[in-house]
C-alpha positions in Angstrom: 0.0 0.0 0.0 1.6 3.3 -1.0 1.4 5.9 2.2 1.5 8.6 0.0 -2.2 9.5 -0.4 -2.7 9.0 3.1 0.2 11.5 4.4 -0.9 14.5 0.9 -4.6 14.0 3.0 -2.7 14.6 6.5 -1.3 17.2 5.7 -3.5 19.0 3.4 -5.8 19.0 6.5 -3.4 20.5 8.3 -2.5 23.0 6.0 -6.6 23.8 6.1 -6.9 23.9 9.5 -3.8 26.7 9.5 -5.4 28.5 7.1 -9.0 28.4 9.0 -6.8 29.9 12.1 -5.4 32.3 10.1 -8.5 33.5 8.8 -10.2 33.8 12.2 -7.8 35.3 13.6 -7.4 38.3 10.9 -10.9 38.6 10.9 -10.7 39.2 15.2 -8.5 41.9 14.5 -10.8 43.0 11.7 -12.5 46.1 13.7 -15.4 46.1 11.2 -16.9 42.8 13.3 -17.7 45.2 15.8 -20.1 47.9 13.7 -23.6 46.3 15.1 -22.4 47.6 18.5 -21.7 51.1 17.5 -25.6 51.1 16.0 -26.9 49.6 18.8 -25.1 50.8 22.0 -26.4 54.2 22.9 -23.6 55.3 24.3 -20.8 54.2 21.4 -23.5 55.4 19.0 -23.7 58.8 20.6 -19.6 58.9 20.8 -19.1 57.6 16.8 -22.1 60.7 16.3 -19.5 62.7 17.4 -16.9 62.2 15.3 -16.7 63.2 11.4 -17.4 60.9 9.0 -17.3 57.9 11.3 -15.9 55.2 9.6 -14.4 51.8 11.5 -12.6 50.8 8.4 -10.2 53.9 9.0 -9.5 52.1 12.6 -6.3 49.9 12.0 -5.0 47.2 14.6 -1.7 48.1 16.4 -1.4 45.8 19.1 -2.2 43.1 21.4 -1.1 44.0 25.3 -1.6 41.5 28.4 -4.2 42.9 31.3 -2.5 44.4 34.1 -4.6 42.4 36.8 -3.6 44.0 39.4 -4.9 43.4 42.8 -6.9 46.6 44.4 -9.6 45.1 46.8 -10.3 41.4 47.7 -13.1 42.2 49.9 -15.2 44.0 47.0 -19.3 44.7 48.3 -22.1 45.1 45.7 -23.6 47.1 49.2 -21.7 50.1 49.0 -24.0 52.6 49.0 -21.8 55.9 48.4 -19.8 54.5 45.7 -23.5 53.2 43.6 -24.5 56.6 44.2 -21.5 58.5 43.4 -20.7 56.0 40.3 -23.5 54.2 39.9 -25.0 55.7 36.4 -21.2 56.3 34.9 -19.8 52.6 35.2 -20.7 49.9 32.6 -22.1 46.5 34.1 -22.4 43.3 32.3 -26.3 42.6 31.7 -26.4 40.6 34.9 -25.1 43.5 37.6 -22.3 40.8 39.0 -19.2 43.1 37.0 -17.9 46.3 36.1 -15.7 48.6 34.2 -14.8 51.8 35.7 -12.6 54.6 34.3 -14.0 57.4 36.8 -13.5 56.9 40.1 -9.8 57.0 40.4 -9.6 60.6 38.2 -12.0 62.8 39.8 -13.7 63.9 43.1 -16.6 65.5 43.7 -16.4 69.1 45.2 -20.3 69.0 46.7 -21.7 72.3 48.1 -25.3 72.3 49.6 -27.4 75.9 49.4 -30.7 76.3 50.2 -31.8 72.8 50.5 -29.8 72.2 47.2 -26.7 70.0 46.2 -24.6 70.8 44.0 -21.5 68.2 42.9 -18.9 69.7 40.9 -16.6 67.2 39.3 -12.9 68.0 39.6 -10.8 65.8 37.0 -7.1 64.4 37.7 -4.5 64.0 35.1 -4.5 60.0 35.6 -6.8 57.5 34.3 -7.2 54.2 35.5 -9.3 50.7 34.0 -10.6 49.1 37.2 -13.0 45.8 36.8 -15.0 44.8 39.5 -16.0 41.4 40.2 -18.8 40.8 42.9 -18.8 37.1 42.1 -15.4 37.0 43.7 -15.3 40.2 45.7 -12.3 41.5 43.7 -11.5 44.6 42.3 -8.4 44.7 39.8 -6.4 47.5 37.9 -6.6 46.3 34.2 -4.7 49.5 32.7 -3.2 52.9 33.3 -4.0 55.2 30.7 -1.1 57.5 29.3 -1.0 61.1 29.7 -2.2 61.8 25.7 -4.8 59.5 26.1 -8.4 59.5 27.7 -11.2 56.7 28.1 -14.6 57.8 27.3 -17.0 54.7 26.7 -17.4 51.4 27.2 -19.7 48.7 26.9 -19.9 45.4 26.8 -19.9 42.5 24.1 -20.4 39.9 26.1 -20.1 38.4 29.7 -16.8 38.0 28.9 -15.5 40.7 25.8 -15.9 45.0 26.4 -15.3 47.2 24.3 -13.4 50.8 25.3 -13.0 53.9 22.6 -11.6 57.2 23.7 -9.5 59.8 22.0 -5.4 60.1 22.4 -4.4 64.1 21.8 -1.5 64.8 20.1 -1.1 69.3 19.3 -3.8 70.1 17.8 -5.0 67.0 16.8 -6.7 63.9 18.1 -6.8 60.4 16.9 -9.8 58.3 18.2 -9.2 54.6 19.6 -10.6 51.2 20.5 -9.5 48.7 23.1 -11.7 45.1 22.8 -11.0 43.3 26.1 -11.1 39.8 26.7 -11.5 38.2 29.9 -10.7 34.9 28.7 -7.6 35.9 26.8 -6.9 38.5 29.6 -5.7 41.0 27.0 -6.4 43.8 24.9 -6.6 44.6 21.4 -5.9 48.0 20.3 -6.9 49.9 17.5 -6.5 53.2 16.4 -7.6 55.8 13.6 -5.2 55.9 10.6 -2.8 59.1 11.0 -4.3 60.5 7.7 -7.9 60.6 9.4 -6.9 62.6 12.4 -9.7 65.0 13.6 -9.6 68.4 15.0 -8.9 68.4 18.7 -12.0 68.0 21.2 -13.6 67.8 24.4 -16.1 65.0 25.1 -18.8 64.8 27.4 -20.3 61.5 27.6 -24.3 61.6 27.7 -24.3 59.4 31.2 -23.0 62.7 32.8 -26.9 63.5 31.9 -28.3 60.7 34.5 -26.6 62.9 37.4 -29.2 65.5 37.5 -27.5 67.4 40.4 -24.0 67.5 38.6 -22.6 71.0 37.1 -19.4 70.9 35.0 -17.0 74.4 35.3 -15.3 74.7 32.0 
């Protein structure tokens, strides 16, 4: 019996099975796979609104980067009352409430003056941004990233109970280049994107619209 056939089968299957890979992996980094949630999100729809001529095909992938994962709390509450109320309608939760992403917290506080029966909470913004996730399952709060100086968070969402999604803009002079982080929890790393150089934007200010769910909340330019 002549092996031959039985090895060109072998390894043309592998050969197919490499090229399947290959192809799903391009297509992961393929930022178009994401455009359903950027028409369905309200709060990615309102950010891509935003932007000129919003087009995820300008997006190109950079690079893939490991979560951070480090250790802030290991005693994390779901009843902590001033944090829900402080936070609670800026963070994004999975649909089941049991984790979060939060880019606030760490960069501002809230300067709150009362007068005449009225409060008034002024948020004062720091020059650092951090990616926390909080887990209530497990009562654990971790750091997943440190933002650089140029570069700013400003939605997220999530995918799945297990994917998130992050855009925000890096500034660089008078420009700005929007970007896109997709997180994976499984993989435990991010994916980066960003707007290709020759589609740079005007420099800009955004305001996300959850800032609108704080009806006791005045910004001072």
């Amino acid at each position: 019996m002549n092996p031959f056939p039985v090895v060109a089968k072998i390894s043309l299957l592998l050969v197919s099975v490499c090229c399947l890979l290959s192809i799903t992996a391009s297509g992961q980094k393929n930022p178009m796979v994401y455009q359903h949630i950027f028409q369905t999100d309200p709060w990615l729809k309102y950010w891509a609104g935003k932007l000129p001529h919003f087009d995820l095909s300008a997006f190109q992938y950079i690079r893939t980067s490991d979560f951070e994962n480090r250790l802030e709390d290991d005693h994390l509450s779901d009843n902590d009352r001033e944090f829900q109320q402080t936070f609670g309608k800026l963070i994004s939760y999975t649909p089941d409430k049991k984790m979060y992403l939060d880019f606030y917290s760490a960069m501002m506080v809230f300067d709150t003056v009362r007068a005449k029966g009225k409060i008034t909470v002024t948020p004062v913004f720091d020059v650092d941004q951090y990616l926390f996730i909080g887990d209530y399952r497990r009562h654990t709060l971790k750091r997943l990233m440190v933002m650089e100086f140029s570069d700013g968070l400003e939605e997220a969402a999530w995918l799945s109970d297990s994917t998130f999604i992050l855009v925000g803009t890096k500034h660089d002079g008078d420009y700005c280049y929007p970007f896109i982080y997709i997180g994976n929890l499984k993989r435990q790393k991010f994916d980066y994107y960003l707007l290709k150089s020759k589609n740079h934007i005007p420099n800009r200010i955004y305001r996300s619209l959850k800032w609108n769910r704080l009806k006791n909340v005045k910004f001072e330019e």
